[in-house]
KOLRO-184280 format. One record per atom (N, C-alpha, C): residue in three letters; x, y, z. Coordinates in steps of 0.2 Angstrom, whole numbers, plus 5000, padded with zeros to 4 digits. Atoms other than C-alpha are relative to their C-alpha. Example, Ala and Ser with C-alpha at 12.3 -4.5 7.8 and 13.67 -1.06 7.14 Angstrom:
ALA500449945000/ALA506249785039/ALA500450065000/SER499649944999/SER506849955036/SER499650055003/
END
This chain:
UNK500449945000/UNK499648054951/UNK500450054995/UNK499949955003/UNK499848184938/UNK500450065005/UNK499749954998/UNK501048334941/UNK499550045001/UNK500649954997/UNK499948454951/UNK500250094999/UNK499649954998/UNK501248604949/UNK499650084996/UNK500349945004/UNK500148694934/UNK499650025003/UNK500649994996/UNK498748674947/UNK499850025005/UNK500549984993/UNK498748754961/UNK501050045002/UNK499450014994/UNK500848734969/UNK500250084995/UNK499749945004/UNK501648874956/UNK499650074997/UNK500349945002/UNK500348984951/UNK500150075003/UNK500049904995/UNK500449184958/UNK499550005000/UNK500649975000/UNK499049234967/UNK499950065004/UNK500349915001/UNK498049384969/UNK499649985008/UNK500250014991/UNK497649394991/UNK499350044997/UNK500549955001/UNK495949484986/UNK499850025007/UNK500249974994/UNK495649505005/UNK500449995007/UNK499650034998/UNK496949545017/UNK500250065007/UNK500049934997/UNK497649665031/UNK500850005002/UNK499450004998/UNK499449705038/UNK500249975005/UNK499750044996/UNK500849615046/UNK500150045006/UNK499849954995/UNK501349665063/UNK500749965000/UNK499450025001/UNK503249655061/UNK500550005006/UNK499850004996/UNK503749715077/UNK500249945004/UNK499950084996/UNK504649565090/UNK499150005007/UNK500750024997/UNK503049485099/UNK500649955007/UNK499950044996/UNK503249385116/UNK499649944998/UNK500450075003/UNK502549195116/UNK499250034999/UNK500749985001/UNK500849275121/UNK499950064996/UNK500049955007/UNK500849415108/UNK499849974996/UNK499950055006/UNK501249285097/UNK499149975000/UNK500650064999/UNK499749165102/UNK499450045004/UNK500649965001/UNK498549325105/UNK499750014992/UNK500049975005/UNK498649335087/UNK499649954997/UNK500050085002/UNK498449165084/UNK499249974999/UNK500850014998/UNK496449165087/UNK499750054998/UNK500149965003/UNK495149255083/UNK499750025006/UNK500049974996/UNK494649265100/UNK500350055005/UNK499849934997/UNK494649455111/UNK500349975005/UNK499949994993/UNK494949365126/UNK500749945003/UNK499650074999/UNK496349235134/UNK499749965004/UNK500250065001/UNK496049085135/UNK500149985009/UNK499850004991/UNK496048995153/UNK500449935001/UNK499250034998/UNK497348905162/UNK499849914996/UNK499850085003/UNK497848725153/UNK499850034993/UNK500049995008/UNK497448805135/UNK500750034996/UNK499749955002/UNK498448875123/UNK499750004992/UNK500250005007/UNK497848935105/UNK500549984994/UNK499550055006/UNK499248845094/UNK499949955004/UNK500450054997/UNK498548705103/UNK499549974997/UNK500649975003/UNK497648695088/UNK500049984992/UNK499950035008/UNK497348645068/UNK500650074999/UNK499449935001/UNK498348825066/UNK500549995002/UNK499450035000/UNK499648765075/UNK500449954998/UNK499650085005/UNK499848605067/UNK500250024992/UNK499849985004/UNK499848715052/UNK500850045000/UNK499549964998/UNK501248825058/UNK500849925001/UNK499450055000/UNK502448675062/UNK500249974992/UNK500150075007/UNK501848565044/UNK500450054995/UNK499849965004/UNK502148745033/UNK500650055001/UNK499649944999/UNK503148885042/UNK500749975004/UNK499350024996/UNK504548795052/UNK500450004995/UNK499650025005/UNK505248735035/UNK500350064998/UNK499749945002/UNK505448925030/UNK500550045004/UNK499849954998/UNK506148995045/UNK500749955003/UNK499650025002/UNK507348865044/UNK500449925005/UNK499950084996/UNK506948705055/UNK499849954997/UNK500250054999/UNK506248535054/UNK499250004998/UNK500850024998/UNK504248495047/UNK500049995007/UNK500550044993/UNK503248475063/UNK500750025007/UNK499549984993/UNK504648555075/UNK499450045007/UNK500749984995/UNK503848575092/UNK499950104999/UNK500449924999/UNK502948765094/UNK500550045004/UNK499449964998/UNK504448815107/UNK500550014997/UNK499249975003/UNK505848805095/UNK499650034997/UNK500149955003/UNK504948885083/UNK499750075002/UNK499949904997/UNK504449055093/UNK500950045002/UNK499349965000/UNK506249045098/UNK500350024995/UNK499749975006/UNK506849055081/UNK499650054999/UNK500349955001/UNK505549165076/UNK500350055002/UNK499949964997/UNK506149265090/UNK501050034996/UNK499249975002/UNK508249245083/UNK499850054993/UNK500049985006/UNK507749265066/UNK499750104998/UNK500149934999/UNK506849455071/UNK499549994995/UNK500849985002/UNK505149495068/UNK499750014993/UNK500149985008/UNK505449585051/UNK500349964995/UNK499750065007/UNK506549445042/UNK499349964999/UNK500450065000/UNK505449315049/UNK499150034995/UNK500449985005/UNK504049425041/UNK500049994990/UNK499750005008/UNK504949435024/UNK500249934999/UNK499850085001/UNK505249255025/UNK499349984997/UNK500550025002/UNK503649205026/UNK499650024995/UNK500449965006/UNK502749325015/UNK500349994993/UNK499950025006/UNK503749285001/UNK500149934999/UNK500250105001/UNK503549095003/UNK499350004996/UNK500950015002/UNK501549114998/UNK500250034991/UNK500049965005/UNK502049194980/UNK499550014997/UNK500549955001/UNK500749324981/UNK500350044995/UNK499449955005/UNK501049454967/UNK499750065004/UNK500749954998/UNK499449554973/UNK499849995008/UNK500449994992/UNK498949594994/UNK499350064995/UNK500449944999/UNK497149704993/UNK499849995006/UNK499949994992/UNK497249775011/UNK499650045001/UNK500649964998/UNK495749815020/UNK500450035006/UNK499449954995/UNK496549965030/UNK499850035006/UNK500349974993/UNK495249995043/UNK499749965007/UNK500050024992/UNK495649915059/UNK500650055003/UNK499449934995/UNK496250045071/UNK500649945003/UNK499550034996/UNK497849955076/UNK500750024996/UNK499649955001/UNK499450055075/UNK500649984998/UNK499450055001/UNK500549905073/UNK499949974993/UNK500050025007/UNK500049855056/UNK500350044997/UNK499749985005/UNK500949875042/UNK499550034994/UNK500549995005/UNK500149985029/UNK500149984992/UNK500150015006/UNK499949955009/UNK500750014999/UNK499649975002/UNK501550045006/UNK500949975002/UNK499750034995/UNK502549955019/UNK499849924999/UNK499950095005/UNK501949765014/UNK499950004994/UNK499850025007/UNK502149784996/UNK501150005001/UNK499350035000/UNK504149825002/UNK500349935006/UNK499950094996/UNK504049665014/UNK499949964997/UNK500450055005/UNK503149555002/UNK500349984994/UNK499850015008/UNK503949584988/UNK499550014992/UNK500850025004/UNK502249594979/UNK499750095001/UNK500549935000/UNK500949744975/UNK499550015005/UNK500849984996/UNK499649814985/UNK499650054996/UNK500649965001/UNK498049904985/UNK499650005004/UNK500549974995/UNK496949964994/UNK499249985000/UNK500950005000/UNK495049915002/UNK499850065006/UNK500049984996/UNK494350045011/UNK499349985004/UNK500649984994/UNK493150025026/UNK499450025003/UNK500549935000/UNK491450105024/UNK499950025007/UNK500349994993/UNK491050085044/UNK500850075004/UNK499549954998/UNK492750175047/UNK500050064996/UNK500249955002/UNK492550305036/UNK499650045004/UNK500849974997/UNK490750345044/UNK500350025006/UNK499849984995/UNK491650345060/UNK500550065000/UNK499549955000/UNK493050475055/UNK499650054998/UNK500549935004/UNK491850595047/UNK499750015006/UNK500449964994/UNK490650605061/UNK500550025007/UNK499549964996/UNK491950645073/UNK500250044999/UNK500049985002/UNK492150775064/UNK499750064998/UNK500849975005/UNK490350855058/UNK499850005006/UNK500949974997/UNK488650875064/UNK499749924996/UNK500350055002/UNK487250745063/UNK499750004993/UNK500249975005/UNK486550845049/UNK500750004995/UNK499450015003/UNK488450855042/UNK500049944998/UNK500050075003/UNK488650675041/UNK499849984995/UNK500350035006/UNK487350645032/UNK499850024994/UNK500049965006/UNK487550765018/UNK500749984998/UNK499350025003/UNK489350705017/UNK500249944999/UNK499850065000/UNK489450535019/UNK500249974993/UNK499650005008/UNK489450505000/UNK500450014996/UNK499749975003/UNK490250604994/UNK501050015002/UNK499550034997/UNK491550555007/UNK500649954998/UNK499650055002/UNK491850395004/UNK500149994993/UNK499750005009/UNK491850424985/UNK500450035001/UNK499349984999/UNK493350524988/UNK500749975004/UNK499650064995/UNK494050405002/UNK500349964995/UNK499850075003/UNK494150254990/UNK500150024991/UNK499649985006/UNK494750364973/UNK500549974998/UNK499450044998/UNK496350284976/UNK500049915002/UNK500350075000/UNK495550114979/UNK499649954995/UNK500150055006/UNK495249944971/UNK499249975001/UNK500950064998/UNK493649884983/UNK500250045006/UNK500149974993/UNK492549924998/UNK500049955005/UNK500350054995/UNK492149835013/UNK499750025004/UNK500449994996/UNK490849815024/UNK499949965009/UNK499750064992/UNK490949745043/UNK499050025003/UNK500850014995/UNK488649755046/UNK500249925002/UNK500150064997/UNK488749575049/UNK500350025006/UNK499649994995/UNK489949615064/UNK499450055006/UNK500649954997/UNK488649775068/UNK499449995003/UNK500749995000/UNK487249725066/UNK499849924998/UNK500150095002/UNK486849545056/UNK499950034994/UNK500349985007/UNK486149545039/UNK499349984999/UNK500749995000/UNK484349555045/UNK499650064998/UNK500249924999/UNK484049725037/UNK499749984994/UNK500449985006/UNK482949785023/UNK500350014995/UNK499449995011/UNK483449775003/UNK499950084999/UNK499749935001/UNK483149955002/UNK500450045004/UNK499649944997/UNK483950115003/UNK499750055008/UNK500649974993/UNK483450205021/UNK499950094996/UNK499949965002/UNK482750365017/UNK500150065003/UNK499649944996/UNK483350535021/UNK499650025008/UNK500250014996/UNK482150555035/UNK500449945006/UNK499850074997/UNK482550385041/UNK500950015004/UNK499350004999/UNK484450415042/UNK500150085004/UNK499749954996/UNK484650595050/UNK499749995007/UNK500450014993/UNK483350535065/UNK500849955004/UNK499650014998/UNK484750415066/UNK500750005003/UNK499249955000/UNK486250515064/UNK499950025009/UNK499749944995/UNK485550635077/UNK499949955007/UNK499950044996/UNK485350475089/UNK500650015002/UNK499350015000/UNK486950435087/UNK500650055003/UNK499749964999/UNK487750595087/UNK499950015009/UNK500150014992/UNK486850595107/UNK500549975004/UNK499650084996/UNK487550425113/UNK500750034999/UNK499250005000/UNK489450485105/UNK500050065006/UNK499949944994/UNK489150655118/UNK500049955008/UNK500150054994/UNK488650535131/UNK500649925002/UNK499450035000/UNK490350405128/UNK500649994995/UNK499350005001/UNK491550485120/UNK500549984994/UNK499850035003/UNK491650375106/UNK499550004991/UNK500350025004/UNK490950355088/UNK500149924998/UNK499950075004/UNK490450165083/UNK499449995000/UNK500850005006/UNK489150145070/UNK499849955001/UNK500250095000/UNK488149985075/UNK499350024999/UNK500650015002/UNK486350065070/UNK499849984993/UNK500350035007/UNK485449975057/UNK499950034994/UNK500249935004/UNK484850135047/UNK500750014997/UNK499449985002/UNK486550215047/UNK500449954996/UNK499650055004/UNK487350035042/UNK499749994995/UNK500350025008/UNK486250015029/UNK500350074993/UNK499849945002/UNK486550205023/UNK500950014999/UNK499650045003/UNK488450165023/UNK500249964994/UNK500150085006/UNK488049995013/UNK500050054994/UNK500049975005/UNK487250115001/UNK500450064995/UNK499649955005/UNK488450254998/UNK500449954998/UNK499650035003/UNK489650114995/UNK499849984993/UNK500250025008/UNK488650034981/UNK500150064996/UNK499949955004/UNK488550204975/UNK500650024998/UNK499349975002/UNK490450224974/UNK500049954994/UNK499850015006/UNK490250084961/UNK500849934999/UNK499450044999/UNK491849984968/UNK499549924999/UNK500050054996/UNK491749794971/UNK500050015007/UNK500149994995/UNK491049774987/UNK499949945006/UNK499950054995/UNK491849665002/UNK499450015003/UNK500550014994/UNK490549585015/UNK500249955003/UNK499850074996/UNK491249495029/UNK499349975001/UNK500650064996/UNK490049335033/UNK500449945004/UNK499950064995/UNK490149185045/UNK500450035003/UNK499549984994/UNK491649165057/UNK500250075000/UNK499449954997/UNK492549305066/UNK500150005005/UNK499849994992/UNK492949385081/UNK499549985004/UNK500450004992/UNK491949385099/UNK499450044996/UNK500549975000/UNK490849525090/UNK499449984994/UNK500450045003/UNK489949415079/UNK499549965003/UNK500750044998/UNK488149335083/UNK500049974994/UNK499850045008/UNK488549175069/UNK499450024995/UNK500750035005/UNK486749155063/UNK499750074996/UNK500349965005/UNK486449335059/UNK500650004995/UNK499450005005/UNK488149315048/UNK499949964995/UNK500150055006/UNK487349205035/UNK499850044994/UNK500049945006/UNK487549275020/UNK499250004996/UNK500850025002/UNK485749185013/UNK499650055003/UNK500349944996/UNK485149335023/UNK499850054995/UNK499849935005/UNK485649445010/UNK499649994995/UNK500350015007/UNK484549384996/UNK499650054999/UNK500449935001/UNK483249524998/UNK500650064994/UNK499549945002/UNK484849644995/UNK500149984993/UNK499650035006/UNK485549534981/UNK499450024993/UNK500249995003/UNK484049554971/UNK499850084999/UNK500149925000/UNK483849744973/UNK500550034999/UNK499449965003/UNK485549764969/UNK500349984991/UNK499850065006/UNK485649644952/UNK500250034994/UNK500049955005/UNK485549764941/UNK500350074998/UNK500049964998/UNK486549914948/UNK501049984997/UNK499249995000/UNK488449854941/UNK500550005004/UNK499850024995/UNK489149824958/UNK500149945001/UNK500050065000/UNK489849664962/UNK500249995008/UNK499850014993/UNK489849574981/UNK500349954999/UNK499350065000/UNK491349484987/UNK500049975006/UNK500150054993/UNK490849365000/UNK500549965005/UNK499450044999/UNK492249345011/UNK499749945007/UNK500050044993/UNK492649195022/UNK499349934999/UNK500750045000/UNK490749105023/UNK500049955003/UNK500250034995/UNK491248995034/UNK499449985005/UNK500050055003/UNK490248895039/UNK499449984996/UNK500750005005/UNK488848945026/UNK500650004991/UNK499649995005/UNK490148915012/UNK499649984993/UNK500450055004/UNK488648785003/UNK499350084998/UNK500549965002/UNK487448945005/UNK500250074996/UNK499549935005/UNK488849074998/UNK500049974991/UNK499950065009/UNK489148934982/UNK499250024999/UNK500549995005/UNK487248944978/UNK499850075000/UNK500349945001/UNK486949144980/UNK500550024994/UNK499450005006/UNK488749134968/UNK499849984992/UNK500350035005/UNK487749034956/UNK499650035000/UNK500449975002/UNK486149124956/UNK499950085000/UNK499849935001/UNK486749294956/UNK500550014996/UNK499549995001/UNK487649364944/UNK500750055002/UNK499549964996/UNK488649494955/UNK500149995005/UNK500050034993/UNK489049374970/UNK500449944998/UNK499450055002/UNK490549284972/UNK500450005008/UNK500050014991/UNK491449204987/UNK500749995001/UNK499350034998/UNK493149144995/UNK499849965006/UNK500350044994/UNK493449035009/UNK500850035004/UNK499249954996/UNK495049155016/UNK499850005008/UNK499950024991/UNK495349145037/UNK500149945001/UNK500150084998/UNK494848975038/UNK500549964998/UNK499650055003/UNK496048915026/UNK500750005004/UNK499450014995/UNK497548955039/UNK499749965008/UNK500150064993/UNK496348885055/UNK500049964997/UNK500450085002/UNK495548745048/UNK500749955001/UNK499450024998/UNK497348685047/UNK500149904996/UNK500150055004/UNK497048495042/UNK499350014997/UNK500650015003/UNK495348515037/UNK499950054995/UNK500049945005/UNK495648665026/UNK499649984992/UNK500150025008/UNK495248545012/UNK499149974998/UNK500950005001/UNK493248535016/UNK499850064999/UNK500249935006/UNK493248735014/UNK500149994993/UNK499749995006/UNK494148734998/UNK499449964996/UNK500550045005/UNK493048594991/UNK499550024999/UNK500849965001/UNK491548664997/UNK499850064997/UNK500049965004/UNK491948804988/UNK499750014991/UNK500050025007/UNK491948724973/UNK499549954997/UNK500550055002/UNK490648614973/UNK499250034995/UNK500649985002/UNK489048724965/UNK500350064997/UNK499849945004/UNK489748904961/UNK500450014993/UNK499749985006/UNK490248944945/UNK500950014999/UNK499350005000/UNK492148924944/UNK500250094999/UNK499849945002/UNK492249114938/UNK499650075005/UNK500549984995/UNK491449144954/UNK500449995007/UNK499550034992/UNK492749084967/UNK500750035000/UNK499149984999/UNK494549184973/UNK500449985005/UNK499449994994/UNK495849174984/UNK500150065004/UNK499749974995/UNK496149245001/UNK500049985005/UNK499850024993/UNK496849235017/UNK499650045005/UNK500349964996/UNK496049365026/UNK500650015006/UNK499750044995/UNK497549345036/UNK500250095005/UNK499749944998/UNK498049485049/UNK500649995008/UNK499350004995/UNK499549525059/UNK500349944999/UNK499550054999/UNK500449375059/UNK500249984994/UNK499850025006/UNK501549325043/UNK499949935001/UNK500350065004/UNK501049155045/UNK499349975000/UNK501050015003/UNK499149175045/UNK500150004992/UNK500150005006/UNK499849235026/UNK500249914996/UNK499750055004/UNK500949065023/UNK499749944999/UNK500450074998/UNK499948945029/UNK499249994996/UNK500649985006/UNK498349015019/UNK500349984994/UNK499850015009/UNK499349005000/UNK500249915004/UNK499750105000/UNK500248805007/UNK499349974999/UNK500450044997/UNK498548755013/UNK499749974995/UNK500450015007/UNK497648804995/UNK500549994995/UNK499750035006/UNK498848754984/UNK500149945000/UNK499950084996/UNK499148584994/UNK499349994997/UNK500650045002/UNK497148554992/UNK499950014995/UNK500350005005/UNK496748634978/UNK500449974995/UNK499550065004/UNK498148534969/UNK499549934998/UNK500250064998/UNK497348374977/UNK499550014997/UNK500849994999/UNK495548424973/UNK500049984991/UNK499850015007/UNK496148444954/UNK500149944998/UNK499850085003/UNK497048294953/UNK499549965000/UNK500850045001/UNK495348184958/UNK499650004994/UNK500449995005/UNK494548274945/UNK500349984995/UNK499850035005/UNK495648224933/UNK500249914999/UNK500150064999/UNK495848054939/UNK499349955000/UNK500750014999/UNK494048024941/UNK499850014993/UNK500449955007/UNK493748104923/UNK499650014999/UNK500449945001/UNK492948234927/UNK500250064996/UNK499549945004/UNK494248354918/UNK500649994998/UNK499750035002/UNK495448344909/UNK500850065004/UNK499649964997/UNK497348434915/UNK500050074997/UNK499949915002/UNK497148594903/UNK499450015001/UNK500549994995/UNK495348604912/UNK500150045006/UNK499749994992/UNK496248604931/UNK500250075000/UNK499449935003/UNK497548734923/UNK499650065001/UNK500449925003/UNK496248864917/UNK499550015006/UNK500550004996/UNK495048844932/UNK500550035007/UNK499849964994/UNK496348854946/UNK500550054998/UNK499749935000/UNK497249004937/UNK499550035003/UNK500649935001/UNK495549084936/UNK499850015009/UNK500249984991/UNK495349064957/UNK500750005002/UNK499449974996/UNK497249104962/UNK500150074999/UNK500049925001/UNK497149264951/UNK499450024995/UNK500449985004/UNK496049264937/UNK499450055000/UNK500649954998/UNK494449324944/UNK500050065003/UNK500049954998/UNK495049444954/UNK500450064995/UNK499849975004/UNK496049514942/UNK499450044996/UNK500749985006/UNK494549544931/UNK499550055002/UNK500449954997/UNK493249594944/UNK500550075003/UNK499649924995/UNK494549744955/UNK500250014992/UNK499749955007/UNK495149784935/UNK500750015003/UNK499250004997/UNK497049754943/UNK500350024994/UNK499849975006/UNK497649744924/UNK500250064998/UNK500149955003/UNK497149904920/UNK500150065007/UNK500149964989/UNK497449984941/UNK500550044997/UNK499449974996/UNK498450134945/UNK499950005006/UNK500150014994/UNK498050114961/UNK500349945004/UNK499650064997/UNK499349974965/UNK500750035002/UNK499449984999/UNK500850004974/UNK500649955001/UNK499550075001/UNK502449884971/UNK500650035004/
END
């Protein structure tokens, strides 16, 4: 087998979608709360590292924090536990030789490390995604129903000034069963002034009407960034089927022309539907980030299926990983491991030749992203 090292194992990459560690010490269940994407625990005789994730944790991160491949999962929380939260964080974060995190920064969770604070763990740069749905939520908290929706623009075009890319969490809200246009002002303040009722009545703002998310959706385009969309897997708050991104074709064609580009994270397990709207759209591109630390052995049927139809300059690297530094390490082993592997076939196979593999998986550990968020040219990155 040819050296795989220019192809996948050595390269720096660019996390283009990511969120902070929690560096604090964790107890076992802490730890393996983290571990899932499930809200709820689990019931008696489970345990969530009971699981391709954990057979990744033993295969990739034991070796780091300074055991044995495949050491059982109790020594390993005990060292993790000697070694201290924050080393054991700096260990692993700099195993993956990330140069670049872009860190979607809107999950209420007070234990995360922000941009500033994982660029000095990591060793690596940051930058920022901000989160249209959190925005909308910290405004109206704020305002009037009529406030809102005179500011929301204008809003989040000052929120993400400082920013590389937005993101959008409708799948999670709502699905991607909504109409390709813009709602119109009408449409949006009857909403609002819904909305603004219900948060009188519990206390709480959380955007989940269709209108409003759609109205969201649009000032973002309007900001003009690269534009995150989680699809497929997630949490509990997900209904899978409204999560397919092939949903979004209406949108994709109404937006084609607007200079915007969407960044399909995750797609799990519509990865084959992400690869053809990546091909037939010129501003639609995807990753296969989260999965690539679950999937754990099988990591290497996302990865491939990533690459089977979409335009090579069309596919990037991420982990999606959050809280736990070895959601980060296990995401870079998984994809360097397969996409090494994936490479070498193709040049075995003669399909390509080795300065082919080179230029191809530069262009999906950092290439593209560089290009699309304009990181080159960023001041918005903080080292």
């Amino acid at each position: 087998m040819t050296d795989t090292s220019t192809r996948g194992i050595d390269l720096p990459l660019i996390d283009h979608h990511s969120h902070g560690v929690v560096d604090t010490q964790l107890s076992d269940d802490g730890f393996k709360s983290l571990a899932t994407e499930s809200d709820w625990p689990g019931p008696a005789g489970t345990d969530s590292l009971d699981s391709p994730f954990g057979l990744a944790v033993r295969r990739f991160c034991a070796p780091i924090l300074g055991l044995e491949p495949r050491a059982p999962l109790d020594d390993y929380l005990a060292r993790r536990r000697s070694v201290g939260a924050a080393e054991a964080s700096r260990l692993l974060l700099r195993s993956t030789g990330t140069s670049d995190y872009l860190l979607d920064t809107g999950i209420r969770d007070a234990r995360l490390l922000g941009p500033g604070e994982m660029a000095a763990r990591a060793g690596a740069r940051t930058a920022e995604i901000v989160r249209i749905e959190r925005v909308a939520e910290d405004l109206a908290a704020e305002s009037t129903a009529a406030g809102f929706v005179a500011k929301l623009p204008a809003t989040l075009a000052a929120r993400s000034r400082e920013a590389v890319g937005l993101k959008s969490i409708i799948a999670y809200r709502h699905g991607f069963d909504i109409p390709a246009e813009r709602p119109s002002g009408p449409e949006v303040l009857k909403a609002a002034d819904e909305w603004f009722r219900t948060a009188e009545r519990t206390g709480t703002f959380r955007v989940t009407d269709p209108v409003l998310l759609r109205f969201g959706l649009w000032s973002g385009i309007d900001a003009g960034l690269p534009l995150q969309l989680h699809t497929g897997y997630g949490d509990g708050d997900i209904e899978l089927f409204r999560a397919d991104p092939s949903r979004l074709t209406p949108l994709f064609r109404a937006t084609r022309t607007l200079g915007v580009d969407f960044m399909l994270l995750h797609c799990y397990p519509f990865i084959r539907e992400a690869g053809i709207l990546a091909q037939v759209f010129p501003h639609v591109y995807l990753d296969t980030g989260l999965v690539s630390h679950y999937l754990g052995p099988s990591a290497c049927t996302a990865i491939r299926q990533a690459m089977e139809i979409a335009p090579f300059s069309k596919v990037l690297y991420s982990s999606d990983s959050y809280g736990l530094a070895e959601h980060y390490a296990v995401s870079a082993a998984s994809w360097r491991t397969e996409f090494a592997a994936l490479m070498d076939e193709w040049i075995a196979s003669g399909w390509a030749t080795a300065k082919d593999t080179e230029r191809i998986a530069t262009m999906v550990a950092s290439k593209n992203a560089e290009r699309v968020y304009t990181l080159s040219a960023s001041a918005n990155l903080s080292a």
